[in-house]
C-alpha positions as a Markdown table, in Angstrom:
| # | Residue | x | y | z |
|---|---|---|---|---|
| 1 | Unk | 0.0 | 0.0 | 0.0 |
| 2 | Unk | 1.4 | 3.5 | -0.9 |
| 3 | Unk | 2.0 | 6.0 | 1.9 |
| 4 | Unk | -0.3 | 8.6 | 2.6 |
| 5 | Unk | 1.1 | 12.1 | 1.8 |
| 6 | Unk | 0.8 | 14.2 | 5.2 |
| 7 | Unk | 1.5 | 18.1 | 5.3 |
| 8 | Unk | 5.6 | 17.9 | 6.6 |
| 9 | Unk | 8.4 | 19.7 | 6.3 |
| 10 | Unk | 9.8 | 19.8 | 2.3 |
| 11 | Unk | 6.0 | 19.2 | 1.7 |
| 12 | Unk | 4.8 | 21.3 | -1.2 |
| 13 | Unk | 1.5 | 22.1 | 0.1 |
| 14 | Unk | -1.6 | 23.2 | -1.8 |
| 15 | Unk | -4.0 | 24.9 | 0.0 |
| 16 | Unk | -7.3 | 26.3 | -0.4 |
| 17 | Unk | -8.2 | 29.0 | 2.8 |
| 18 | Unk | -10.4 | 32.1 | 3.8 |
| 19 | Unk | -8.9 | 34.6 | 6.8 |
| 20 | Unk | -11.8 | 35.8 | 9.1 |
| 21 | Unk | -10.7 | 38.9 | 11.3 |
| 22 | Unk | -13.5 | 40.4 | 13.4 |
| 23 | Unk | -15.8 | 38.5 | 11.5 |
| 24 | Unk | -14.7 | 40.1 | 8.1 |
| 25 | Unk | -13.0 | 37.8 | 5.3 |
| 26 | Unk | -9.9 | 39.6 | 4.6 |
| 27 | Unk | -8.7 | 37.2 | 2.5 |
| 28 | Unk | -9.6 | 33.8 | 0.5 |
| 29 | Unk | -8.5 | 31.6 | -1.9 |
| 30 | Unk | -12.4 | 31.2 | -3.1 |
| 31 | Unk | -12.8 | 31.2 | -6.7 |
| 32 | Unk | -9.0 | 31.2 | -7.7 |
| 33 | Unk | -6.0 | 28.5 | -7.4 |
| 34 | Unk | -5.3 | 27.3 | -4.1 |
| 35 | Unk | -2.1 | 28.9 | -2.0 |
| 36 | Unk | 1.4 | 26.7 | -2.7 |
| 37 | Unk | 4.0 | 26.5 | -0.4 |
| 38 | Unk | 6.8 | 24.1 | 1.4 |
| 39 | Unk | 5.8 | 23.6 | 4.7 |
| 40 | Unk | 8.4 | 24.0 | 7.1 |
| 41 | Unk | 10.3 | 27.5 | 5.2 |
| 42 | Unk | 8.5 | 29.6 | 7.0 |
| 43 | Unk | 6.2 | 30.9 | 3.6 |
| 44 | Unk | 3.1 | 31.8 | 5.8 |
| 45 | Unk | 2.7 | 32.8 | 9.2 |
| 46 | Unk | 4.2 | 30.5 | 12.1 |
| 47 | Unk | 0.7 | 30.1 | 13.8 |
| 48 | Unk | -1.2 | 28.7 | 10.5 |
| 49 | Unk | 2.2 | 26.6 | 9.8 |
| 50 | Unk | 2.4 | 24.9 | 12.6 |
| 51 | Unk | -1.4 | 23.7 | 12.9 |
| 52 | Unk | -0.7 | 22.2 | 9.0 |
| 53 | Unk | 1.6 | 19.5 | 10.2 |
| 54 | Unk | -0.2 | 15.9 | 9.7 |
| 55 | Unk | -3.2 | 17.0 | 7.6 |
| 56 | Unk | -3.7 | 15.1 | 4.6 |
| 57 | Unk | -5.3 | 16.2 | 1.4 |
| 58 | Unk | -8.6 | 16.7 | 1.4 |
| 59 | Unk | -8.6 | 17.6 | 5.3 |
| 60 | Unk | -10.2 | 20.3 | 6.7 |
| 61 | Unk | -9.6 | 22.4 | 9.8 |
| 62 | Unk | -10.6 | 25.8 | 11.4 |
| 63 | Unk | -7.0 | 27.6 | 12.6 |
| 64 | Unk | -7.4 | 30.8 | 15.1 |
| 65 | Unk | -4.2 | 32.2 | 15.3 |
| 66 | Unk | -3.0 | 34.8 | 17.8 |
| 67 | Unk | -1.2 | 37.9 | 17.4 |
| 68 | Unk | 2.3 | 36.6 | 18.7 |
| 69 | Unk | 2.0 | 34.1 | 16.0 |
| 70 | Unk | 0.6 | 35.9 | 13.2 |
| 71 | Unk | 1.4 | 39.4 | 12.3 |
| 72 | Unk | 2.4 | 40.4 | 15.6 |
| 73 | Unk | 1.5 | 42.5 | 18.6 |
| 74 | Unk | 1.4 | 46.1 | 17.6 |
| 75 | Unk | 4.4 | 47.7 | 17.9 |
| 76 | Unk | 4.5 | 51.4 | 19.5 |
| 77 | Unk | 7.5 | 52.7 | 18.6 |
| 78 | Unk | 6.4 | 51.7 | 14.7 |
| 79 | Unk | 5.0 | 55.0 | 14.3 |
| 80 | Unk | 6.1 | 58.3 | 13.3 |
| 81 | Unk | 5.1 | 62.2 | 13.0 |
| 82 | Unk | 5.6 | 63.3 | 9.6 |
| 83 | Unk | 4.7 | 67.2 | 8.7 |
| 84 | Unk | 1.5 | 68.0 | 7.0 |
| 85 | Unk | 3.1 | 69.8 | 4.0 |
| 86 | Unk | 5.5 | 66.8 | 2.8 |
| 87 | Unk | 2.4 | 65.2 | 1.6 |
| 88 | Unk | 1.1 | 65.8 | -1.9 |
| 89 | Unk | -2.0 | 67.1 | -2.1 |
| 90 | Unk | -3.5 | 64.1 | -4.0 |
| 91 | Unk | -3.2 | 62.1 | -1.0 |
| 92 | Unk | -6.6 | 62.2 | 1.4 |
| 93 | Unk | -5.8 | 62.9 | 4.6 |
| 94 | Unk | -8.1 | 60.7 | 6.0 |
| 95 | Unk | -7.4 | 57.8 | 9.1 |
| 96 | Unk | -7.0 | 54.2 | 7.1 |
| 97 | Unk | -5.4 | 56.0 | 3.7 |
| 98 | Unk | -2.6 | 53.5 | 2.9 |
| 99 | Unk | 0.3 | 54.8 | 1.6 |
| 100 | Unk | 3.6 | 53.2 | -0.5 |
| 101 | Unk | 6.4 | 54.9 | 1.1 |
| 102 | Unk | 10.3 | 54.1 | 0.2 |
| 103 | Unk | 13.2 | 54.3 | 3.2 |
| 104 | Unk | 16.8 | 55.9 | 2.5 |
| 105 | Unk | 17.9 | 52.6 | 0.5 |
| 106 | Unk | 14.6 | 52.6 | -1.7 |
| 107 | Unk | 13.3 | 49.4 | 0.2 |
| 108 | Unk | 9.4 | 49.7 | 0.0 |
| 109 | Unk | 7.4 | 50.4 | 3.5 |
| 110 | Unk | 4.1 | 50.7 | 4.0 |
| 111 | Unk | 2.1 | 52.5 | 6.2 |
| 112 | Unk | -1.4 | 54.4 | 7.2 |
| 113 | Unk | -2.6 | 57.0 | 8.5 |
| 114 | Unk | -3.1 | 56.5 | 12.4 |
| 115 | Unk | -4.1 | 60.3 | 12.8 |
| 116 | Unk | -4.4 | 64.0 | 11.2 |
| 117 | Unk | -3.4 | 67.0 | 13.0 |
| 118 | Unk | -3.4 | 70.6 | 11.6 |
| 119 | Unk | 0.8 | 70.6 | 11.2 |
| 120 | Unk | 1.4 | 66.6 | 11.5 |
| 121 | Unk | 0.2 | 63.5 | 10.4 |
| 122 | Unk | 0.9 | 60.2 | 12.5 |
| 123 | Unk | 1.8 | 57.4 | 10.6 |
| 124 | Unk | 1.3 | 53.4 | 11.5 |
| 125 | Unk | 3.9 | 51.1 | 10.3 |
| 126 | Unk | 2.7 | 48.2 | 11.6 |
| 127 | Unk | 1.3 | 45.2 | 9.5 |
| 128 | Unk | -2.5 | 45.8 | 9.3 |
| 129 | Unk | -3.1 | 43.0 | 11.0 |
| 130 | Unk | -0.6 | 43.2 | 13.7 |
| 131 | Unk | -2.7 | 42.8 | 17.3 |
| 132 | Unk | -5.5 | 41.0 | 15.5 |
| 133 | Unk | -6.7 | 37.9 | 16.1 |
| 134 | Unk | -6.9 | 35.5 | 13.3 |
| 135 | Unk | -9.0 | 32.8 | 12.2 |
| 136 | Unk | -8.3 | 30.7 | 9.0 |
| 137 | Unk | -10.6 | 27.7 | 7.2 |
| 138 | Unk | -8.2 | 25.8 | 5.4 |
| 139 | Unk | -8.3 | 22.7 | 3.2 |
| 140 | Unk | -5.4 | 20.6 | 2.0 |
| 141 | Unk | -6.2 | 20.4 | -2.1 |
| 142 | Unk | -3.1 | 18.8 | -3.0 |
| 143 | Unk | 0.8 | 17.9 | -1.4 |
| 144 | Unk | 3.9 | 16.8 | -3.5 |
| 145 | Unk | 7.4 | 16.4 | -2.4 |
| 146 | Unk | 9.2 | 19.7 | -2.9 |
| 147 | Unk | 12.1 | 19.4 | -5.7 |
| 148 | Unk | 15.6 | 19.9 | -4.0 |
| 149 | Unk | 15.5 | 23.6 | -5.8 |
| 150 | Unk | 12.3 | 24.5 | -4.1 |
| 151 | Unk | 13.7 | 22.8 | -1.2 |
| 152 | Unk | 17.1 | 24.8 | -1.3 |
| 153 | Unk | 15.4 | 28.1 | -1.9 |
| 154 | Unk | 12.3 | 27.6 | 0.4 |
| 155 | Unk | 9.6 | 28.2 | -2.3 |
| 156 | Unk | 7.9 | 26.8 | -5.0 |
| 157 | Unk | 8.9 | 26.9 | -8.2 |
| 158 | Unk | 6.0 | 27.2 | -10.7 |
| 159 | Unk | 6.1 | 26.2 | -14.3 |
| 160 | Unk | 6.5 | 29.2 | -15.8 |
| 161 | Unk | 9.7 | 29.6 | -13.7 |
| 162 | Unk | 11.0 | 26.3 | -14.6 |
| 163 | Unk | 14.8 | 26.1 | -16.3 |
């Protein structure tokens, strides 16, 4: 009799999922291809991870994950005062706007706004779901042994990236 694939580490893992936070979906798989990654490279967040090990495909499980081992607790120092007049004027200055910004080395950050004053705005650099509480309906669609390139680099590889 063959083995039964179970979600383990070098496990490509495809997944179908929907996040629940506060009783909002902020995010599914629904209606497109399932999520792939190798379980065990740290691809998705530590809490979800962790709660994969063992399932087998076509398994089903409800996941709540906490902030610790999701996006985090919020962070208080990952904020920051920026004066009113460095914004461009097409940018509303309204509390939830989320903005692109780039640091000295050009690296990408992103933030929101937190708070508008008359001379400064506060910005939040945290993750937007740092602090929250997470829940997750996941189903295993399909698992495959990771090649030892996907393995090596800690992600899948999909066809169109194949050499």
């Amino acid at each position: 009799m063959s083995e039964v694939l179970k979600v383990e580490d070098g496990q490509v893992v495809s997944m179908d999922y929907t996040l629940t936070v506060d009783d909002e979906v902020i995010d599914t798989s629904a209606g497109q291809e399932p999520i792939q990654f190798v379980q065990g490279s740290g691809n998705i967040i530590p809490g979800l991870e962790r709660e994969l090990y063992g399932m087998t495909i076509g398994d089903a499980k409800e996941v709540d994950v906490a902030p610790q081992d999701g996006y985090g607790e919020i962070d208080g120092e990952a904020f920051m005062d920026v004066p009113r007049s460095q914004f461009p004027e097409e940018i509303p200055m309204e509390i939830g706007t989320l903005l692109e910004l780039h640091d000295e080395a050009g690296h990408p950050m992103h933030a929101r706004i937190d708070q508008v004053g008359d001379q400064t705005v506060r910005l939040d650099f945290n993750h937007p779901l740092a602090g929250k509480q997470l829940h997750f309906s996941v189903k295993i669609a399909h698992l495959r042994p990771a090649s030892d390139e996907e393995r090596d680099h800690g992600h899948v590889h999909t066809d169109e990236h194949a050499h």
